[in-house]
N, C-alpha and C positions, 0 to 999 in steps of 0.2 A: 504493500500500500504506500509505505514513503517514495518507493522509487517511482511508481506511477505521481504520485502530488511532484514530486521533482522533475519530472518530464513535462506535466503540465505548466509548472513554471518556467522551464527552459523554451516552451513554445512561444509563451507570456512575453518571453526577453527578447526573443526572435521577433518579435509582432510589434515591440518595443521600441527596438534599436531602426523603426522604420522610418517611424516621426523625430530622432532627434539626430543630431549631429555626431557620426562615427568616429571621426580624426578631425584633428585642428594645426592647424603649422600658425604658429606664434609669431612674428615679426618686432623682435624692438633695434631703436635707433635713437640718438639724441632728439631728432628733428620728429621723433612719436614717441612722445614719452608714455601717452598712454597705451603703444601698441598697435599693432593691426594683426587680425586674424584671417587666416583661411577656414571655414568648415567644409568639409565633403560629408554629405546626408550620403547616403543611398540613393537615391536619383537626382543630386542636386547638387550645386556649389552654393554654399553662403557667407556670411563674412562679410570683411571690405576687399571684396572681386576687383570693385571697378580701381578704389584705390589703387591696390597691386597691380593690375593692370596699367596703370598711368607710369610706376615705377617702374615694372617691366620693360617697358617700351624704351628706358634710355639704357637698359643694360641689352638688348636687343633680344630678349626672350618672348615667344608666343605669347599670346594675350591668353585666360584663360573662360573659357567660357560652356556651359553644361553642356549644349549639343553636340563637344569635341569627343567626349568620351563616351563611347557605348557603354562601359561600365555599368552606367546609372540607369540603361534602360532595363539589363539584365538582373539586377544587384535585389529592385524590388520581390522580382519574383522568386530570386533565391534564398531570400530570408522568406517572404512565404510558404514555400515549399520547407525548409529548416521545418518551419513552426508548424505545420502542417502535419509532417511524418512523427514528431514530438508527438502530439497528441493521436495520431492513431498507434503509437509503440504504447501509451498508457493505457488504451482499452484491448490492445494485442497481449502485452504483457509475458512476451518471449525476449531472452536473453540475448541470441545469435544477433538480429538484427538492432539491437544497441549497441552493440559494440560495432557490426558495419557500419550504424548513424554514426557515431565516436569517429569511427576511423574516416569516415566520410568529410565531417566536418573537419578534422586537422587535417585533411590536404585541400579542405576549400581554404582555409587559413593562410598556408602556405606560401598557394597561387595568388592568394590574393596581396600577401606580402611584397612577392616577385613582379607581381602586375604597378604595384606601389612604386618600387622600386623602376623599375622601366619606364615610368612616368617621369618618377622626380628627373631621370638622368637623361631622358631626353628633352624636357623643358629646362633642364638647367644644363649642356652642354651645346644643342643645336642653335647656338644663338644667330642673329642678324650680325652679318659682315658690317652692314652700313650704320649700325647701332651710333649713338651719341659719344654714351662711354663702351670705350677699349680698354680691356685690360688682359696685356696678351697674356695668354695660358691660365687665364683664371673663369674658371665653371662656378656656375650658382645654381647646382644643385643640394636641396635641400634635405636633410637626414633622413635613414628610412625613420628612426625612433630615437630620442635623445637630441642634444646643441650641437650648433655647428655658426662658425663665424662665416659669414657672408660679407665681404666689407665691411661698412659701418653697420650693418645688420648684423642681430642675434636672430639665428631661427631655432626654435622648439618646433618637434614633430611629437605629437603625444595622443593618446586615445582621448576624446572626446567621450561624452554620455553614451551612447550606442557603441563605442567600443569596448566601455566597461559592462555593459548589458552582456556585451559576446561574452567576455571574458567568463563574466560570470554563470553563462550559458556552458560554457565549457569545463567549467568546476564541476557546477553542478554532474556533467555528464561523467565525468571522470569518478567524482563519488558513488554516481552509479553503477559504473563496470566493477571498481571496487566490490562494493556491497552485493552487489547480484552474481560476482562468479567468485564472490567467497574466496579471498587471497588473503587468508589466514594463515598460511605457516610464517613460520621465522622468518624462510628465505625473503618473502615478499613484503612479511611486515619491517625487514631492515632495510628493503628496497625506497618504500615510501619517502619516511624521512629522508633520505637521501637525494630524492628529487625534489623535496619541498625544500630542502636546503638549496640546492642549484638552482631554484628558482630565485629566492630569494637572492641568493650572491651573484644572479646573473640581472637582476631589476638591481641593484645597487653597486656601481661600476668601481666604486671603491677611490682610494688614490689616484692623482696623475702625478707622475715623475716631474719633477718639479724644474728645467734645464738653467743649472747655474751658470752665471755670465751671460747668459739670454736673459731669460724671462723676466717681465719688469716689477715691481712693486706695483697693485691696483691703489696703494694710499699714498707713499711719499713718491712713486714713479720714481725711483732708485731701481737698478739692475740688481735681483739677486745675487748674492755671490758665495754667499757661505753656507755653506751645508748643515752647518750644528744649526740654523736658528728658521730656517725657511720656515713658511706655513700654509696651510689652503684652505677653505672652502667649498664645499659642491652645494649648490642648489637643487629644491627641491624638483626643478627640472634638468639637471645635469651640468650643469654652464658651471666651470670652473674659477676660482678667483684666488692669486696666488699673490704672497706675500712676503718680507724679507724677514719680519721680526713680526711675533703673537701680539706685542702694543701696534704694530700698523694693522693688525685683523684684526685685534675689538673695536680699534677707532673706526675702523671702515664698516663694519655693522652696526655700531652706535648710531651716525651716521647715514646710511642706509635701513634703519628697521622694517620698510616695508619689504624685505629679502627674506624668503623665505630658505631655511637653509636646512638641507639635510643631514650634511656632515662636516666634523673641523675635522684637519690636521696640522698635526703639528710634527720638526722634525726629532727623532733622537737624538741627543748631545750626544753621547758616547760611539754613534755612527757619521756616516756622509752623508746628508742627505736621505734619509729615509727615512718615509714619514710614516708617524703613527696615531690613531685614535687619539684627540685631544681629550677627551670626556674619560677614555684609561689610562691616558699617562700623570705621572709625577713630578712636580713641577719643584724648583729652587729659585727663589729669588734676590737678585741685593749680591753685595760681597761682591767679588773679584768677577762676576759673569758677568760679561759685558758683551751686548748685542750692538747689533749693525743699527739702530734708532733708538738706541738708549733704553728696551724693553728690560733689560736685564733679566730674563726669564729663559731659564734652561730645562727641555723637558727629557724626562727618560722612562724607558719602557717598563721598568720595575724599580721599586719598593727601596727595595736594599742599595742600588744604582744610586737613585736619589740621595740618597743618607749621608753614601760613602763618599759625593762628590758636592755635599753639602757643607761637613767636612774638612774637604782641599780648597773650599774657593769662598768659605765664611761667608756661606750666604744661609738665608732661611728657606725652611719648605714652606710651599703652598697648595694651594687648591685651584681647578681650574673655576671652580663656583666664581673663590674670593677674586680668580684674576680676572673673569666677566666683570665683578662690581669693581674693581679696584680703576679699572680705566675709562 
């Protein structure tokens, strides 16, 4: 009976993700502080179309407009049909053919991915020769999923409401093949967790390698250069923000509050350059530590680390609480 009511709701979600907007690409720049968006519905483009469009035109990229892509005339009927076989597997009430729906639906997924994907790369590679701006060897192709710098653009590629619908369409079905072909031993019940983990560390992309003597400071625009003190940020849309010392990242959040931020890092003292979880590392402050902006704050991966080079360099421990409030 639950996994009938769950097939019913997965038809629900299917029927759902008709009316609202599936994927959205994000647009920010100084000159739109408040952004511009693309939505792609199922049979439709929404958004500021025309906008983008006007901006296209000087980088010499297609214009975009619904009746280019058949996509959108096929896309309706194939969530109907989704939601359709949904609700006749509930009053069928056989195993075999949920698991073909299951495997049905993750190669429509797929395709549809790869379809995404051959879109973005040929409206962001095939540009106009006679275009305004030129900028040889540079494509504005937009990400399949996660940021990506475009010029003075920031683009986000991320599921919209109907994309979480699928998603969650697809949980659902997944807990049903579970539950209905009874993958009870060990082997399978060690399997699970295993993929809920790689889900999760494949949705949170974790660190980016921080390139000293490149990469600049986002607060005082000073070039990184030392390795014990670098630091980052990831937003909660992926977009990276890299820093020289932990006092030029809280200033720059202080500052910025409307950022909504996923992850800090910070680097290891005792390494090069390798950064780790700001929220689990150990911090020392004061004393002979002295940072590239006067932070004077040294962080290390463990406990006893801290203590020992707290120490050698007569400084005090701290908290990364107290060093959000202290600056």
């Amino acid at each position: 009976m639950l996994s009938r009511v769950l097939l019913f709701i997965t038809g629900f979600l299917f029927i759902g993700a008709l009316f609202v907007p599936m994927w959205q690409i994000q647009l920010e720049a100084p000159q739109y502080p408040e952004g511009l968006v693309l939505q792609l519905f199922a049979n439709k483009l929404g958004g500021d179309v025309e906008v983008i469009n006007g901006l296209n035109h000087y980088i010499g990229m297609a214009t975009l407009h619904t009746d280019h892509f058949f996509e959108f005339k096929i896309l309706p009927y194939i969530f109907g049909t989704f939601a359709l076989l949904a609700f006749l597997l509930a009053f069928i009430g056989k195993k075999k053919p949920i698991l073909i729906y299951f495997i049905t639906f993750i190669v429509f997924v797929v395709l549809t991915a790869v379809d995404f994907y051959r879109w973005n790369y040929e409206y962001g590679h095939n540009l106009d020769p006679n275009a305004p701006i030129k900028v040889p060897g540079m494509a504005y192709q937009p990400p399949l999923l996660g940021y990506k710098q475009l010029l003075n653009f920031g683009a986000y590629s991320i599921p919209d409401t109907g994309g979480w619908l699928l998603i969650g369409a697809g949980i659902l079905l997944l807990f049903i093949i579970i539950k209905e072909f009874k993958f009870t031993n060990k082997k399978v019940k060690g399997i699970v967790p295993v993929l809920f983990t790689f889900f999760f560390l494949s949705c949170n992309s974790g660190s980016e390698p921080i390139k000293l003597n490149s990469d600049p400071c986002e607060f005082c625009k000073m070039t990184i250069s030392n390795g014990k003190f670098g630091t980052e940020f990831i937003t909660d849309k992926g977009k990276v923000h890299k820093f020289d010392d932990i006092h030029c990242m809280i200033k720059y959040v202080k500052e910025n509050s409307s950022i909504k931020i996923q992850s800090f890092y910070v680097s290891d003292y005792t390494k090069n350059n390798n950064l780790i979880l700001a929220e689990t590392a150990f911090y020392i402050k004061g004393g002979e530590v002295k940072s590239p902006m006067m932070g004077n704050c040294a962080a290390f991966s463990s406990e006893n680390e801290a203590k020992e080079y707290a120490g050698k360099l007569q400084a005090e421990k701290t908290t990364w609480q107290d060093l959000l409030k202290s600056e």
